[in-house]
Structures are given as C-alpha cells and as structure tokens.
VEXDREN-2710 file (C-alpha; in Angstrom, 1 decimal):
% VEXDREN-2710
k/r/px/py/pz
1/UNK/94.9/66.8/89.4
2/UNK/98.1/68.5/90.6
3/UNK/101.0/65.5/91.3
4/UNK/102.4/67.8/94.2
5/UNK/100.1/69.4/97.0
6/UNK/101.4/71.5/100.5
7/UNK/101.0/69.7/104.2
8/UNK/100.9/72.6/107.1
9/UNK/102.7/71.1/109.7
10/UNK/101.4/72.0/112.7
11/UNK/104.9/72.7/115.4
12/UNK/103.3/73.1/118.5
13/UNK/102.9/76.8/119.8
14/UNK/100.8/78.1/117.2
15/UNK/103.9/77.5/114.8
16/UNK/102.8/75.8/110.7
17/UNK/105.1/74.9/108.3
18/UNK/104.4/74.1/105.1
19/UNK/105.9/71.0/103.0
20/UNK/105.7/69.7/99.5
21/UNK/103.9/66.6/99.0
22/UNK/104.1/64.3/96.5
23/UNK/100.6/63.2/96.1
24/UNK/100.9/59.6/94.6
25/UNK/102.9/58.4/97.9
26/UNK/102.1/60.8/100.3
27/UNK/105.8/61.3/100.6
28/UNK/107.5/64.8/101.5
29/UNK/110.1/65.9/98.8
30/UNK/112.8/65.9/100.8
31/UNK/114.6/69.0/98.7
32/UNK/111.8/70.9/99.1
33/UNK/111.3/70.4/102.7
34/UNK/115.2/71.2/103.7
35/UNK/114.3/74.3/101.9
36/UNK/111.3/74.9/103.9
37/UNK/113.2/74.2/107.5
38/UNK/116.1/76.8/105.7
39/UNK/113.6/79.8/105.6
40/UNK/112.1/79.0/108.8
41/UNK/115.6/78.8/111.0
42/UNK/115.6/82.2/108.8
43/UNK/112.8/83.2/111.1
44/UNK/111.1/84.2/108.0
45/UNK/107.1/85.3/108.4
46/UNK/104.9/82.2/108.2
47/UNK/103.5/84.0/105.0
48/UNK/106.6/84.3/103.4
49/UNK/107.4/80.6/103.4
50/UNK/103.5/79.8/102.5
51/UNK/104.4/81.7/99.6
52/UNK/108.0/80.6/98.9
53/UNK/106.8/77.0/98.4
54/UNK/103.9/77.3/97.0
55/UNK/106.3/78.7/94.0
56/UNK/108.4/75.5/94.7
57/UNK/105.1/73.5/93.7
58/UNK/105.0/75.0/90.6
59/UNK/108.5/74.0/89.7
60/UNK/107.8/70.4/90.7
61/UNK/104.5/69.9/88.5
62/UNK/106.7/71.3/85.3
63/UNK/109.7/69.3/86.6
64/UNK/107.6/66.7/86.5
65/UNK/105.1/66.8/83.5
66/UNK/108.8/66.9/81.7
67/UNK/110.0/64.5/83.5
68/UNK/113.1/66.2/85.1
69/UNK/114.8/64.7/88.2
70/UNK/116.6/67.4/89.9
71/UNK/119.1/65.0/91.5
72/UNK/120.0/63.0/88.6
73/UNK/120.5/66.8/87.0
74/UNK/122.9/67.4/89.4
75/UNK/124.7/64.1/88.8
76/UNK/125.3/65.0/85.3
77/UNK/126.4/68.5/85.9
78/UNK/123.4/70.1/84.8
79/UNK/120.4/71.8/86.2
80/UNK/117.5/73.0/83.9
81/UNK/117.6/73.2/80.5
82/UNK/116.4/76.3/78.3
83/UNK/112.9/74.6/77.2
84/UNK/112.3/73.9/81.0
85/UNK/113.0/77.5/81.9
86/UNK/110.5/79.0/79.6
87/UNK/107.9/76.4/81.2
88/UNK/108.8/77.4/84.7
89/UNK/108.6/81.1/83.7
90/UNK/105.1/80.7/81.9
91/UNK/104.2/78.5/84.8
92/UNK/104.6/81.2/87.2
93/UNK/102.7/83.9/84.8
94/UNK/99.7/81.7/84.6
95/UNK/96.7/81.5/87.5
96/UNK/96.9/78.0/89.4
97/UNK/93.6/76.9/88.1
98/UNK/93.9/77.2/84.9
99/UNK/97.0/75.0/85.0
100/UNK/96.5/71.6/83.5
101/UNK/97.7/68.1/84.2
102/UNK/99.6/66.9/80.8
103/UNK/99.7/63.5/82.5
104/UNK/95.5/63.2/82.1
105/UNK/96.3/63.2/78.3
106/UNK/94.0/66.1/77.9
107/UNK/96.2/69.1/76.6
108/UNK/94.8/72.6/75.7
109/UNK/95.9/75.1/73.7
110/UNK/97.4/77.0/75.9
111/UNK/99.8/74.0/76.8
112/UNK/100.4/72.6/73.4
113/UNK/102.1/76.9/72.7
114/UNK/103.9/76.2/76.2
115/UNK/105.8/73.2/74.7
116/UNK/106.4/74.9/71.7
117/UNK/108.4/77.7/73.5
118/UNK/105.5/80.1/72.0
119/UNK/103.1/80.3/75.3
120/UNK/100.2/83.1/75.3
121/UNK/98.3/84.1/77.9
122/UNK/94.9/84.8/77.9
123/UNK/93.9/88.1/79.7
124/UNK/91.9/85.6/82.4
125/UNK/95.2/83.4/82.7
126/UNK/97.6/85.3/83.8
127/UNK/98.7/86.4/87.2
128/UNK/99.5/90.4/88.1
129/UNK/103.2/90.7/87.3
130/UNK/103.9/91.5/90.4
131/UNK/103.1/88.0/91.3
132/UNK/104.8/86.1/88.9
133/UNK/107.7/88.2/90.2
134/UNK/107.5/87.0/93.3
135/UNK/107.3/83.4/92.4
136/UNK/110.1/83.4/90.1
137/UNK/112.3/85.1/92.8
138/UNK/111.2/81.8/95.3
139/UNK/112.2/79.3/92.4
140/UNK/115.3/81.3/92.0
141/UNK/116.2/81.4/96.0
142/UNK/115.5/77.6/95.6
143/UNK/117.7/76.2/93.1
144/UNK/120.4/78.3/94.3
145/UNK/120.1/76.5/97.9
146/UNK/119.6/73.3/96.1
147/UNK/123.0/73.7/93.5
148/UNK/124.6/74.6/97.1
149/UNK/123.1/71.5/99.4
150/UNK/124.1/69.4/95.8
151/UNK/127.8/70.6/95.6
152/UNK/128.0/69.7/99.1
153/UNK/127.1/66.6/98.9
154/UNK/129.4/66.0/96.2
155/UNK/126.7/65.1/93.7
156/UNK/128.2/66.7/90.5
157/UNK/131.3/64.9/89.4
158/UNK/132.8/68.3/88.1
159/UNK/131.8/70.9/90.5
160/UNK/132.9/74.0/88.2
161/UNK/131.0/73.1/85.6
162/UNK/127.5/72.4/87.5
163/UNK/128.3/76.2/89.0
164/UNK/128.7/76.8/85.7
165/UNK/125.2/75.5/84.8
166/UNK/124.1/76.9/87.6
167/UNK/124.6/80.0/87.4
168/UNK/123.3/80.2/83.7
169/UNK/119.6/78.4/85.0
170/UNK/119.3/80.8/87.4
171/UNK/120.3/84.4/85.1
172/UNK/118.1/83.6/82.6
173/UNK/115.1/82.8/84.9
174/UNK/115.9/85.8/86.4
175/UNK/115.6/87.6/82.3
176/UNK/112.6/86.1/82.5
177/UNK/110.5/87.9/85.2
178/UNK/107.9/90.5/84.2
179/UNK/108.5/94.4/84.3
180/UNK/106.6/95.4/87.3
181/UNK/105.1/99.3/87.3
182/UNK/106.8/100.9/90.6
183/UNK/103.5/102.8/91.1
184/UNK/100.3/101.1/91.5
185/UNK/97.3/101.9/89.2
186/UNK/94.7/100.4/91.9
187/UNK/92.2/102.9/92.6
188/UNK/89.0/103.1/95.1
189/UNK/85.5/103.2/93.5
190/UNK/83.9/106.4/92.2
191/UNK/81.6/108.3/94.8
192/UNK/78.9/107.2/92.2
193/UNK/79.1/103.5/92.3
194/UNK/79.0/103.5/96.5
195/UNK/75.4/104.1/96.6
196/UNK/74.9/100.8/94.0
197/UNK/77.3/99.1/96.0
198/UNK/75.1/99.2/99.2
199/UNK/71.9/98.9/97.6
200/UNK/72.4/95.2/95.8
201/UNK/75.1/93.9/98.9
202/UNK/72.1/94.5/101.3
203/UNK/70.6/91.1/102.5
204/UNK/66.5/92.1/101.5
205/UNK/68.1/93.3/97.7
206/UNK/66.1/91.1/95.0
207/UNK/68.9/90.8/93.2
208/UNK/71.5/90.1/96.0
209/UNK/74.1/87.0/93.9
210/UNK/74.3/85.2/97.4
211/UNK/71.4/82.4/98.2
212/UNK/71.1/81.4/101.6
213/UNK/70.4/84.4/104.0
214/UNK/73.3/83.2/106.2
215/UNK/75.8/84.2/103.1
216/UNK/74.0/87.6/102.6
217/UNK/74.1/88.4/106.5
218/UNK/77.9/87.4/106.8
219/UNK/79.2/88.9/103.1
220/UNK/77.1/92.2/103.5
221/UNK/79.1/93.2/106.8
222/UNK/82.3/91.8/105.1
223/UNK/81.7/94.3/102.6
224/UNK/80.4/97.4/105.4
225/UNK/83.5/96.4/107.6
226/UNK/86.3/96.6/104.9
227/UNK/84.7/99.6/103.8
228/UNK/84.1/101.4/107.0
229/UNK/87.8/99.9/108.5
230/UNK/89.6/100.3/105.6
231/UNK/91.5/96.8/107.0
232/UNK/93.0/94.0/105.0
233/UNK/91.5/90.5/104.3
234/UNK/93.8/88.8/106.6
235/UNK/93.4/91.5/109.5
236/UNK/89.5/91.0/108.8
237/UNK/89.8/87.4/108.7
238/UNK/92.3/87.3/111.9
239/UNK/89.2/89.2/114.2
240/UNK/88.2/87.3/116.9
241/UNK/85.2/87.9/119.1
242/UNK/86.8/88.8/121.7
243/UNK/88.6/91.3/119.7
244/UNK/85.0/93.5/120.1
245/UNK/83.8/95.7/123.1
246/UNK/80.4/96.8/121.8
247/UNK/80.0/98.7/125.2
248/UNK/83.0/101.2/124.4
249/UNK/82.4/100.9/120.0
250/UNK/85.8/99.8/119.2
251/UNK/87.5/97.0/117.4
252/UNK/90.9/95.5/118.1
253/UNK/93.2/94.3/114.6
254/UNK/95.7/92.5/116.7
255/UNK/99.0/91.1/115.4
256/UNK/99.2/87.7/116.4
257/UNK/102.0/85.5/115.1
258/UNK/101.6/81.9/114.7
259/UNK/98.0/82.1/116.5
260/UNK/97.3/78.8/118.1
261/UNK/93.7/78.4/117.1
262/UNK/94.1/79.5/113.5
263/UNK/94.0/75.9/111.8
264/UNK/93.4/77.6/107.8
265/UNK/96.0/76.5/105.8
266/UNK/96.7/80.3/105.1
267/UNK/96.6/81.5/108.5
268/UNK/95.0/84.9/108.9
269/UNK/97.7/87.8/109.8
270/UNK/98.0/91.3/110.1
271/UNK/100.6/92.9/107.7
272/UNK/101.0/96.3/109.4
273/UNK/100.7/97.3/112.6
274/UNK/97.7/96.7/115.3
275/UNK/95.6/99.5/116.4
276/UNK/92.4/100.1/118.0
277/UNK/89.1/101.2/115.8
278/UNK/86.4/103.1/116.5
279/UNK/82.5/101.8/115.7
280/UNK/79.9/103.5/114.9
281/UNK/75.9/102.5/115.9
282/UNK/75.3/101.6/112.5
283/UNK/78.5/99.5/112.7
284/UNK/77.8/98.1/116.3
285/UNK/74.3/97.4/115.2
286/UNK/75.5/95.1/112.1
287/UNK/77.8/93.4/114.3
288/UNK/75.5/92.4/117.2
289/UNK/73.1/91.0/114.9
290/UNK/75.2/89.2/113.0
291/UNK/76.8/87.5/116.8
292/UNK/74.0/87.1/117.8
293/UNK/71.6/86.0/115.1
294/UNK/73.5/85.2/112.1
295/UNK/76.9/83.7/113.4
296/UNK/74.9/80.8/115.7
297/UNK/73.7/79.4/113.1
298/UNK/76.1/77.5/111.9
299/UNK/76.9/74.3/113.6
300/UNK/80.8/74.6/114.4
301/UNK/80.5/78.2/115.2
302/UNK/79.8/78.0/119.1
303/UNK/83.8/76.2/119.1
304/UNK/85.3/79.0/117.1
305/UNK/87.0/82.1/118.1
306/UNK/87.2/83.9/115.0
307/UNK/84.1/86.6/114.0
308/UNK/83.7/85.6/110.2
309/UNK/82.8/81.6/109.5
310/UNK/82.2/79.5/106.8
311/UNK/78.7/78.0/106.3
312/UNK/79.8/75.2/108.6
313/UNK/80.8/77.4/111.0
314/UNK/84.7/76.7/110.7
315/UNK/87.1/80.1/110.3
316/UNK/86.7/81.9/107.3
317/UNK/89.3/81.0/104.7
318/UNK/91.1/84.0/103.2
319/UNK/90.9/82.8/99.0
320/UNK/87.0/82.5/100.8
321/UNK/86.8/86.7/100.6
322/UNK/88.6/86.4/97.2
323/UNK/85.5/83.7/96.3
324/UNK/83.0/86.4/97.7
325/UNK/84.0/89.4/95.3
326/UNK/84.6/87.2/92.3
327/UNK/80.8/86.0/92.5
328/UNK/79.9/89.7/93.1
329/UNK/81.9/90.9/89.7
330/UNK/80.3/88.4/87.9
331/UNK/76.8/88.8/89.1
332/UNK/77.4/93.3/88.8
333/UNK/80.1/93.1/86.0
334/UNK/79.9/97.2/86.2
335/UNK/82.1/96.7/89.3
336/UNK/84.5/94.9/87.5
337/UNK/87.6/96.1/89.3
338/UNK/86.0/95.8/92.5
339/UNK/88.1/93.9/95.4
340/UNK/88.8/93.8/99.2
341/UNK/92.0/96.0/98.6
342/UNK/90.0/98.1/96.0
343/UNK/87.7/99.0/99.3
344/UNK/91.1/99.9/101.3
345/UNK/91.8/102.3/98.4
346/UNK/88.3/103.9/98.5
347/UNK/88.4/104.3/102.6
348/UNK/91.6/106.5/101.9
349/UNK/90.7/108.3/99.0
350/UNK/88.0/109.6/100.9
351/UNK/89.6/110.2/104.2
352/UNK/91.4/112.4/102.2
353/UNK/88.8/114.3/101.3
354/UNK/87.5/114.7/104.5
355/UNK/90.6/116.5/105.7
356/UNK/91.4/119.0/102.6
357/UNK/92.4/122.2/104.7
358/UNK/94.0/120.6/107.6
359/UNK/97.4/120.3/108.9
360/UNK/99.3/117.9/106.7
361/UNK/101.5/116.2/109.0
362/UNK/98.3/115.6/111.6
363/UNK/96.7/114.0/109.2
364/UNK/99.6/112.1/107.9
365/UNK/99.7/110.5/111.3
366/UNK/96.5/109.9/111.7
367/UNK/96.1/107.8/108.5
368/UNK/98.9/106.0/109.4
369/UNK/97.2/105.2/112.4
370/UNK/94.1/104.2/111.2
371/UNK/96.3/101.5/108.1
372/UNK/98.2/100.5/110.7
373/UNK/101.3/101.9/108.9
374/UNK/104.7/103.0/110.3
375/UNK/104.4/107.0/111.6
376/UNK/107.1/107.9/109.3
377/UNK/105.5/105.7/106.3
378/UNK/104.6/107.0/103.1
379/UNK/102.5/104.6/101.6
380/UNK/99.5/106.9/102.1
381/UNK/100.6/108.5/98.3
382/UNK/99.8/104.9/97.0
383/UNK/96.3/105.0/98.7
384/UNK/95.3/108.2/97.8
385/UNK/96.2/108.1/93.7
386/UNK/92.6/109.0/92.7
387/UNK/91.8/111.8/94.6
388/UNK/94.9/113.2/93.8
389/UNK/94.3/112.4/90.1
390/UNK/90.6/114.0/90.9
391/UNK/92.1/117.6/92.3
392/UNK/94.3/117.4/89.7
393/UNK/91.4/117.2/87.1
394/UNK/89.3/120.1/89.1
395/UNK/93.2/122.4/88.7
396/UNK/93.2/121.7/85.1
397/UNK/89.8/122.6/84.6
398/UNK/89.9/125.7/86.4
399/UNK/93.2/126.9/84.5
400/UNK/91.9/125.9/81.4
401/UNK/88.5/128.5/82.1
402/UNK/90.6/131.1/82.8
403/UNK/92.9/130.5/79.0
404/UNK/88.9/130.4/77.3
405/UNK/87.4/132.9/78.6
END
C-alpha cells in the first residue's frame, strides 16, 4: 500500500483540487499542498494539476521508502542526493501498479536493481516516454518552488550553497528524462481487423470477454461511439443525457470546466474544442436502447446526469475505458495495439479516404471541425499517418512496375 494518496477537494462551483495525503495520519503535506494552491492561482486546467501532483506523489513514496525529509534537507543545505535522483527518475518511468511498497518487506527484483542504481524495466513496466516526461517535468516545477518557499523562509543556513544544490538536483533530473519521438507512431486499425472488431464487441457474440449483459450493452456502444465520433475518452465520458436530441440525430461534446455534478476524482473534460455531431439511425438506434433499456438498470442511474455508468450506476470513471480495452487485448490479443485513441486514429485515417479528390483546405476545415481542433490546426498530419504511409505504399508500387516491366 502506497504511504501517500490524492484528496479532491471539492471548492464550491464545480471547482476540485487535489492534495497529497499522507495516509498513516490522514494529514495534508503541507509542501505539497502550497504547491497545489500555486498552480491553481495559476489558473492552471484542473487536469494539469491532477497531473502535476500525482508526479508529486511519486516523489513522496521514494522520499519516503528512503527516508528523506525534504525540510530537514533544506536545513542542511542540501536537497536530493544522486542515488535518490536515479529512484525518482525510474519511479516516474515505471507504471503505478507495478510500484512496490519496500516498507511491507517484500522487495522484487525490479526494486532490489533500483537501489543498486542498475534499474531495468520490463517491457509491461514502463510508462510511454512521453509520460515519464511529463512527470519528471512536475517534480522538477516542484522542487524549484519548494528550494524558493525554503530560502524564503530562511531554512538553509547558507543560502548560496542550497542554490547551489539546488540547482544541481534539478539539471540532472532534468539529464534524466526520456527522448521522446516528435512524431507519433500511433496508427488506426487496418480496414481488415474492423469487421473482427464488430463481430466479437457485439453483445449476442459467444465469445464477447464481458459477462453480465449490462457490460456488453454499455462497452459495445463505447466502442461504436468512439469509433463512429472519432471523440476522446474524457469528451465520451463528459456526455450527458441531455447532451442528445434523438429527434434532430445529433450529439453535443460540450466543454464544461469544473462541471458541478462530475464527482470522479479525474473529472471528465473535453481537450479541444465543442462541436455538434451528427447520428446516424444505426447510431440513434444504439443509443435509445441503451437509455432506455440498458442504462435503467443500474440502481444510481435515475440520479445521474452523465450517458455512460458504472455497474452501480455512478459516472463512468475514465481509467474505467482504459479497464475496458485492456480486458479486450487480453481476451483478442490480435488487437494488441488497440485503444480508445487508437479508434480516434482509425476515424481519421478513414475520413481521409473518403475525401481523396476534394478540395484540400475544405476538408481541412472540416476535420478540424469534426476533432474539435483549432481551424488553423495541423494536427490532422498526426491523425492521418497510416493512410499516408498506405498511398505512399500504392506510389511505390506503381513506380516500381513501371522500372520491371
């Protein structure tokens, strides 16, 4: 069990901030939680601080299965040593479950190479680079405003020197952070694999990995709606009912900041911009019977807003659609790449497709629409990697028949 957990605070408003716990006491850290009111009188997203100490609460659980005070550090003019630097950096390369509590007295493999300075990571360990990035660059953020709030309060008794230290913590966690590709290798399933897709998601397939009927109901138009919206988990997850007008077939992906009614400790949010979708009967059809037949069923569901619940009937949890394609790969492990954002990749692979032939900026704007991105965005040339890399294929071919014949 992890010594340090997150509270969401609720504001009033619709307004959650999160703060570090320490779990024995039940006490905030009071460090961490100046930190957390400093990024929020940033008017930083509610997301971004989510994620800013949830990094934090890594660097406590090493600081504290070494037994590192960060106060008495400063006292003595220091701030981490090199040892706890490579911990903090493995740490934040490493999944959360798969991380350990040394005080249980049960240490793995894995930890027994982290104290040696010598940590591997297993292929299932470790986190994208991209994320350990991220966290490292929140650890970073936070000793820097700690070493500040520290030499303000006079803690050191040489200031120059605990800059000093400072300063060298924070370079070489900074030496320590993953090279991170600037283009994205994520690409959207192959035309082949939609058909088996369909077939073993549907909630009458033998062979469907999810047992009560409720599940297969909820995660087959989970599935059908991320791949016929092309929308993000959160924007799915943020959908309320009232969101819907099955007379007119649209949907609404509204932006709603701090939403009142979202009580997830990850609140549901829309990353781009809102826009208004179209349904189609098959769509509409889906969604009525899953209001009106499926979603009912579940006790809490009648007081909830949001479209998607949990088997209890409380709002879906995001890490929950996460949960949902995990069990999928592992019950179909020939869609092993296969993920919510995978499904946003195919819907604009193929959109692309569709409109081979037509004006270029038109459809520019209307994918840009349709992903909620800026007009002027360019993100699109992420999106669209394998059907470029599939025209590119059909080029080559074609030259290279003309060079044989």
């Amino acid at each position: 069990m992890n010594r340090y957990g997150l509270r969401i605070v609720d504001l009033g408003g619709g307004e959650k901030l999160p703060l570090l716990v320490d779990e024995r006491t039940s006490v905030g850290v009071f460090e961490a939680t100046a930190f957390s009111l400093h990024l929020r009188d940033r008017a930083l997203k509610a997301k971004t601080i989510d994620s800013a100490m949830r990094a934090v609460q890594l660097l406590y659980e090493v600081l504290a299965e070494t037994n590192v005070c960060l106060i008495e550090r400063a006292e003595g003019n220091e701030l981490l040593r090199l040892s706890e630097v490579i911990a903090v950096a493995d740490r934040c390369k490493t999944r959360a479950e798969g991380h350990e509590n040394l005080a249980d007295g049960v240490i793995s493999l894995a930890n027994v190479r982290r104290k040696k300075g010598t940590f591997i990571h297993s292929k299932d360990d470790a986190v994208k680079p991209k994320t350990a990035v991220i966290r490292l660059h929140y650890i970073i953020n936070f000793l820097s405003y700690f070493s500040t709030q520290a030499r303000l309060q006079r803690l050191p008794n040489d200031g120059a020197k605990f800059l000093e230290a400072t300063e060298l913590t924070l370079k070489t966690l900074g030496s320590k952070k993953p090279v991170v590709s600037k283009t994205s290798d994520r690409q959207g399933l192959p035309k082949e694999a939609e058909a088996r897709l369909f077939e073993v998601i549907h909630p009458d397939f033998a062979g469907n990995p999810w047992k009560s009927s409720f599940m297969r109901y909820r995660n087959h138009l989970i599935v059908k709606l991320l791949f016929g919206l092309g929308v993000r988990k959160g924007e799915l997850c943020g959908i309320k009912l009232e969101d819907i007008n099955f007379r007119e077939g649209t949907i609404f992906i509204a932006k709603r900041t701090d939403d009142k009614d979202d009580r997830r400790g990850r609140p549901a949010t829309t990353k781009t911009l809102p826009r208004l979708l179209s349904l189609n009967d098959e769509m509409r059809s889906l969604l009525l019977h899953y209001t009106e037949e499926v979603r009912p069923s579940r006790r809490r569901a009648e007081y909830n807003p949001y479209l998607l619940v949990s088997d209890e009937g409380n709002e879906l949890a995001l890490n929950s659609i996460d949960y949902i394609f995990s069990s999928f790969r592992q019950a179909f492990p020939e869609f092993v790449q296969i993920s919510s954002h995978v499904l946003r990749h195919t819907i604009n692979e193929r959109f692309a497709e569709m409109c081979e032939g037509k004006d270029a900026s038109l459809v520019k704007l209307i994918q840009n629409y349709l992903m909620g991105w800026e007009k002027s965005s360019k993100t699109a040339e992420i999106y669209t990697k394998g059907y470029v890399q599939g025209k590119a294929k059909e080029v080559l071919m074609a030259l290279q028949q003309r060079v044989f014949k």
